[in-house]
N, C-alpha and C positions, 0 to 999 in steps of 0.2 A: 204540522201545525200550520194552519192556514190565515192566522189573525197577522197582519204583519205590525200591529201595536201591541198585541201581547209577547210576541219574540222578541220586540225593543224593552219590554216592562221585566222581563223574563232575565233579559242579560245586567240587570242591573238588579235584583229582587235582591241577592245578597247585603250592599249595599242602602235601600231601601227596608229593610229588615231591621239590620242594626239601628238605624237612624229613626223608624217607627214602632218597633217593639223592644219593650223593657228585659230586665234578664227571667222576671216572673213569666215573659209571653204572653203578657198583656199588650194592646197597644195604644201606644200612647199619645197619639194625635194620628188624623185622618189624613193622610195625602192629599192636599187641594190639587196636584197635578195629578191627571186620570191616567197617565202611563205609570207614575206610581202608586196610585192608589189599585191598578190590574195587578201590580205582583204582590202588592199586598192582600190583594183578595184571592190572588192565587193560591199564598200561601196559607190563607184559614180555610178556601175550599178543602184542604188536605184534614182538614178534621173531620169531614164526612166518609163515610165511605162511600166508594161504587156501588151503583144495584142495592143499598137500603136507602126504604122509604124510614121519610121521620115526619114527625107530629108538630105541628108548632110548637108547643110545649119544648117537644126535644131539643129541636133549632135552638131556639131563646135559650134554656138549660146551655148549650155549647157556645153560643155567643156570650152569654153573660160573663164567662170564664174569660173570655177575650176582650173585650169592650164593653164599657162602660153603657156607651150606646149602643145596645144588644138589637135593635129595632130597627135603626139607619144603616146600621152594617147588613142584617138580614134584605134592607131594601136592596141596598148596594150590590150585597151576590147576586139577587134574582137579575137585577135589573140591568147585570152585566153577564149573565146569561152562565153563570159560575154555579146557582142550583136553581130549579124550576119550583112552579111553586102549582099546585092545583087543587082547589077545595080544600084548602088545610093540610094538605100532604105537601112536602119540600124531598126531592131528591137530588144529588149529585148530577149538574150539567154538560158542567167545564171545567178546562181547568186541567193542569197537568197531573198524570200519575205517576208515582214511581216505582218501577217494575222489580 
C-alpha cells in the first residue's frame, strides 16, 4: 500500500467504525476529518466486489442501505479513487481486500 494517509486511516478504521457506524451498519455521521472519513470509505468499498462492473442504479441500491446520503457518499468513493466511475458504469478501485 502506497497511500501513506490511507495506512494512518487504516490503523485506526476499527475505532472510526464504532464511532460512525450504527449496530444496523448504517452510518451515522460523515467524518469531517479526511483521514477518517478514508477508513470509512474503505470500509463500504468492501460492499463492492472486485472485477464487477455495476450500474448507477446498483451503486445507489448499495448505498442507500448504508447512508442516508446515498449520492455524497457515491461522490466521496469516486472522488477518493475507492470506485471509478465511466459513462454510468462504477467499478471497484481502491481500497483494501481481504484475502
Amino acid at each position: 500500500m502506497d497511500n501513506p494517509l490511507l495506512q494512518d486511516a487504516l490503523a485506526q478504521q476499527e475505532t472510526v467504525l464504532r464511532t460512525f457506524v450504527d449496530a444496523d451498519g448504517r452510518i451515522s455521521q460523515m467524518p469531517a476529518k479526511r483521514v477518517k472519513r478514508l477508513a470509512l470509505l474503505d470500509h463500504v468499498a468492501g460492499s463492492f466486489e472486485v472485477g464487477r462492473k455495476y450500474t448507477e442504479k446498483e451503486v445507489t441500491a448499495v448505498l442507500k442501505r448504508i447512508h442516508h446520503d446515498h449520492a455524497a457518499l457515491r461522490r466521496y468513493l469516486v472522488d477518493e479513487g475507492f470506485l471509478t466511475r465511466d459513462h454510468g458504469i462504477y467499478w471497484r478501485s481502491g481500497g483494501t481486500v481481504d484475502l
